[in-house]
C-alpha positions in Angstrom: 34.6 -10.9 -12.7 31.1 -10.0 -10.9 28.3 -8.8 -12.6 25.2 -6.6 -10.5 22.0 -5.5 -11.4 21.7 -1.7 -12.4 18.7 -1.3 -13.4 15.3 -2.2 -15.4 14.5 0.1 -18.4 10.8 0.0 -19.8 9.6 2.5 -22.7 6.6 4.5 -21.9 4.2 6.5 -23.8 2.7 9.5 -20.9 6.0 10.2 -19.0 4.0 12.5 -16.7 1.4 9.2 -15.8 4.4 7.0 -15.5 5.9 9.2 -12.9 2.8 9.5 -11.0 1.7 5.9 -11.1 5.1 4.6 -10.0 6.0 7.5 -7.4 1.9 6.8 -5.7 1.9 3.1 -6.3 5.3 2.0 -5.1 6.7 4.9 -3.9 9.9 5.0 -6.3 10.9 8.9 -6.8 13.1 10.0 -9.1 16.9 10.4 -8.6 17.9 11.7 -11.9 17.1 12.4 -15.6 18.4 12.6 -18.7 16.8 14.4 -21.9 18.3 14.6 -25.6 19.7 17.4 -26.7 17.4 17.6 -29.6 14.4 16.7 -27.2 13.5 13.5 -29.3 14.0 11.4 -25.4 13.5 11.6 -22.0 15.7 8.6 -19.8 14.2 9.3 -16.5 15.7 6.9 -13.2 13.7 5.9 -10.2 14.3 4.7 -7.1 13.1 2.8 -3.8 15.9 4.8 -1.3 17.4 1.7 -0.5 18.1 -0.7 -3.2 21.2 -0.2 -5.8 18.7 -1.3 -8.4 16.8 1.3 -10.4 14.0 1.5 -12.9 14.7 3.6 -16.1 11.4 4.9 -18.0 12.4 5.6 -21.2 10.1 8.1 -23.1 10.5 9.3 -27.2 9.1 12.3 -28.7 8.0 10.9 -31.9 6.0 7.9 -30.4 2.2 8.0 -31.2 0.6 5.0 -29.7 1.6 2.8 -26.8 3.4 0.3 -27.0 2.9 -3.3 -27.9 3.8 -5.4 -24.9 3.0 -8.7 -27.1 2.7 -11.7 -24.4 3.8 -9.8 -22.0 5.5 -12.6 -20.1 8.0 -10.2 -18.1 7.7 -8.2 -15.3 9.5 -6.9 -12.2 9.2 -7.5 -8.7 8.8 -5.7 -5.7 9.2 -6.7 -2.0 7.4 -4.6 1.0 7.4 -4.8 4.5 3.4 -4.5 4.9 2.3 -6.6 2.2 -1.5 -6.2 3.6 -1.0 -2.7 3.6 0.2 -2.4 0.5 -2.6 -5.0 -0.9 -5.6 -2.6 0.6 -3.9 0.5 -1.1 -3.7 -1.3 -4.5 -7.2 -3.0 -4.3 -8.4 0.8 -3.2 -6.5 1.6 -6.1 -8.3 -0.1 -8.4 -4.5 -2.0 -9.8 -4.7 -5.4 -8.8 -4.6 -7.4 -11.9 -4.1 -10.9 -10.5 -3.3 -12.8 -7.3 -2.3 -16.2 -6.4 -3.2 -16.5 -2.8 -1.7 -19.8 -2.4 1.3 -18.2 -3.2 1.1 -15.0 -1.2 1.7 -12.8 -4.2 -0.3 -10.4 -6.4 0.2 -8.3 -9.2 -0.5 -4.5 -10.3 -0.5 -3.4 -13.9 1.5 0.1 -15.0 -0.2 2.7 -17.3 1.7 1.1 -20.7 0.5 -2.7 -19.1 3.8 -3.7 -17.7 3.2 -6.0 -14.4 4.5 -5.8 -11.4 4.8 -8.5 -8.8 4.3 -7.7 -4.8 5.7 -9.8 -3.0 5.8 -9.7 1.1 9.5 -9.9 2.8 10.4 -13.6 3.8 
C-alpha cells in the first residue's frame, strides 16, 4: 500500500482575494472548481503546472468573519527556481512576514494569515 499527497485544503473568507493573491504571488491558477448545489460552498483547486500536489481553497456562504488561525503553527512550502527573484517580488510586494537568512528561507503571509514558506531548489 502507498499513500501520495493530493492536496492541501485551507478555508478562506474573500475567495475573489484568495485567487488573486495566490495566482500573483506564487503563480498557482486554477484547474478546477466545485460549487454546492445550494451555493452554501465554493471548493476551488490550484495548481503550480507541474506538481501532482494541489491547494484546495475552500470558501462558505454563511461565514461572516475570517477565520481563527489560533497559533498558527502550520503552513505550506514552496520551492522556486529564482529564489532572489522571487524574494524582490515579495519584498516589492509588501508579503514578507519573516526570514531566516541563515537558513536561506522566508516566509509570505495569505490574505486569511496562512504562511507560506519559500524555499530555493537544492
Amino acid at each position: 500500500m502507498k499513500f501520495t499527497l493530493a492536496h492541501n485544503e485551507m478555508h478562506v473568507f474573500d475567495l475573489q482575494k484568495s485567487l488573486k493573491f495566490y495566482e500573483q504571488a506564487l503563480g498557482l491558477k486554477e484547474i478546477r472548481r466545485h460549487a454546492a448545489d445550494d451555493g452554501s460552498f465554493i471548493l476551488v483547486f490550484l495548481s503550480d503546472g507541474v506538481s501532482p500536489h494541489l491547494v484546495e481553497l475552500t470558501w462558505n456562504k454563511d461565514r461572516d468573519k475570517p477565520y481563527d488561525l489560533g497559533e498558527n503553527e502550520i503552513h505550506l512550502a514552496f520551492k522556486v527556481d529564482d529564489f532572489d527573484g522571487a524574494y524582490e517580488m515579495h519584498k516589492e510586494m509588501g508579503l514578507i512576514s519573516y526570514e531566516n537568512k541563515q537558513m536561506g528561507i522566508y516566509f509570505i503571509v495569505d490574505p486569511d494569515g496562512y504562511w507560506l514558506e519559500v524555499i530555493p531548489n537544492r
